[in-house]
C-alpha positions in Angstrom: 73.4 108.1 168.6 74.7 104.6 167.8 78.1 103.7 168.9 80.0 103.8 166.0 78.5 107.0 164.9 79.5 108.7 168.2 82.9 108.1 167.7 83.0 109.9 164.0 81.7 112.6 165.5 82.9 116.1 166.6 83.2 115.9 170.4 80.8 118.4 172.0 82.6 121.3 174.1 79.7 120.3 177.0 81.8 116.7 177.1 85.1 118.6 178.0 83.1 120.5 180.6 82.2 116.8 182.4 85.2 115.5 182.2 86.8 118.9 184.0 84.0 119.6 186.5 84.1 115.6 187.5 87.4 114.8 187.3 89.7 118.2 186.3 91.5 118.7 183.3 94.8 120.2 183.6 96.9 121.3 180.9 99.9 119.4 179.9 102.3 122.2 181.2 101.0 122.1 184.7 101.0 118.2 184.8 104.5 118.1 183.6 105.0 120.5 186.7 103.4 118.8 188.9 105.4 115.5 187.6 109.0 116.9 187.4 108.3 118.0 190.9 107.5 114.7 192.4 109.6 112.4 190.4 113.3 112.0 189.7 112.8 110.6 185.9 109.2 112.0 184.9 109.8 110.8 181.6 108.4 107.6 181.4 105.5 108.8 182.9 104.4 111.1 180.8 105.2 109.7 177.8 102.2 107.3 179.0 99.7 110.1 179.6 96.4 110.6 177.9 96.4 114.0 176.4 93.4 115.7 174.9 93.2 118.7 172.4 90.9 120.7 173.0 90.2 124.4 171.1 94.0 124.3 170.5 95.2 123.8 173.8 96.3 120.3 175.4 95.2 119.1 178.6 95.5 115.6 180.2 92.0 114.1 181.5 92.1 113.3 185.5 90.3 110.2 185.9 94.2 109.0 184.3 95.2 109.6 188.0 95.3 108.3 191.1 95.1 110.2 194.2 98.9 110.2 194.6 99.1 111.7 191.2 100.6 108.3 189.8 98.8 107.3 186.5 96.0 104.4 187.1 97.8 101.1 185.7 94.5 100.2 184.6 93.9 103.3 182.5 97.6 103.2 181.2 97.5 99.7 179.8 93.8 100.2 178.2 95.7 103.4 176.8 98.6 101.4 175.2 96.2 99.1 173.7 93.9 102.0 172.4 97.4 103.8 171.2 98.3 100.7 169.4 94.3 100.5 166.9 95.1 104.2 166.5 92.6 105.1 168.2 92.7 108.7 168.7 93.3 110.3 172.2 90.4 112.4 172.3 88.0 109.5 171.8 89.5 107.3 173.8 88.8 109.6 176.5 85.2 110.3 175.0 84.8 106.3 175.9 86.4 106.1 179.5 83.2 108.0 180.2 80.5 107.4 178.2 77.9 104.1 179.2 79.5 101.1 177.2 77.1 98.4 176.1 79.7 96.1 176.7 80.2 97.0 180.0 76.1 96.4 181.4 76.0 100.0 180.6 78.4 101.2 183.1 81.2 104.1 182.5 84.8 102.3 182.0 85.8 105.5 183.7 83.8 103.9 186.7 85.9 100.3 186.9 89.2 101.7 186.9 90.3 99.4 189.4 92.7 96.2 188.5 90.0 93.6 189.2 88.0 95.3 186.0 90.8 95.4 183.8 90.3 92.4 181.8 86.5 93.5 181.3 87.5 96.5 180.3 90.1 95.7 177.5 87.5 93.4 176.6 85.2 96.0 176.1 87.5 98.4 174.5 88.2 95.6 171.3 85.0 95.1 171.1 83.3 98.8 171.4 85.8 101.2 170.6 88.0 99.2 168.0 85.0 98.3 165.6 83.7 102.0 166.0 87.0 104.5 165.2 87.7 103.0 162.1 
């Protein structure tokens, strides 16, 4: 499947699986749980979080967190800047972990780290962008 076409596509329910058995996938209730109980003003934070939808039910991917439960900067900005082409949520996360040509065929789910974050944005313009029109 090209790139373009995969991202006009109906996400398969096997995808949500992945993302759940390699990363979890909590609901949105139990992250705002988890987030009111470990900080004063949760607010800001989860305004920032990716959330999925997924058979009618909304769930926030893992690989958006860090092992303290604080959202990956890295993840957030390439969020904001997905937010801001209107790129929907669900494929966003459908590219954080699918191989990206632009990336040498790595996962961008796999170069979270701040070093990779120009790469990344990079390849988010110039994957995602020109494919969820």
């Amino acid at each position: 499947m090209m790139p373009a076409e995969l991202y006009r596509s109906p996400i398969p329910p096997q995808f949500w699986d992945a993302v759940r058995d390699e990363f979890g996938l909590p609901t949105v209730g139990r992250v705002r749980e988890r987030l009111e109980a470990g900080t004063p003003n949760p607010e800001p934070a989860f305004r920032e979080l990716i959330r999925v939808f997924i058979d009618g039910g909304t769930f926030c991917p893992g690989f958006q967190f860090q092992p303290d439960l604080s959202l990956n900067p890295v993840v957030v900005r390439l969020f904001q800047r997905a937010i801001g082409l209107r790129i929907p949520h669900n494929y966003f996360a459908l590219w954080m972990m699918t191989a990206c040509p632009a990336l040498g065929g790595a996962r961008p789910v796999d170069r979270r780290e701040e070093k990779h974050g120009p790469t990344l944005l990079a390849a988010l313009e110039s994957t995602l962008a020109r494919a969820v029109v």
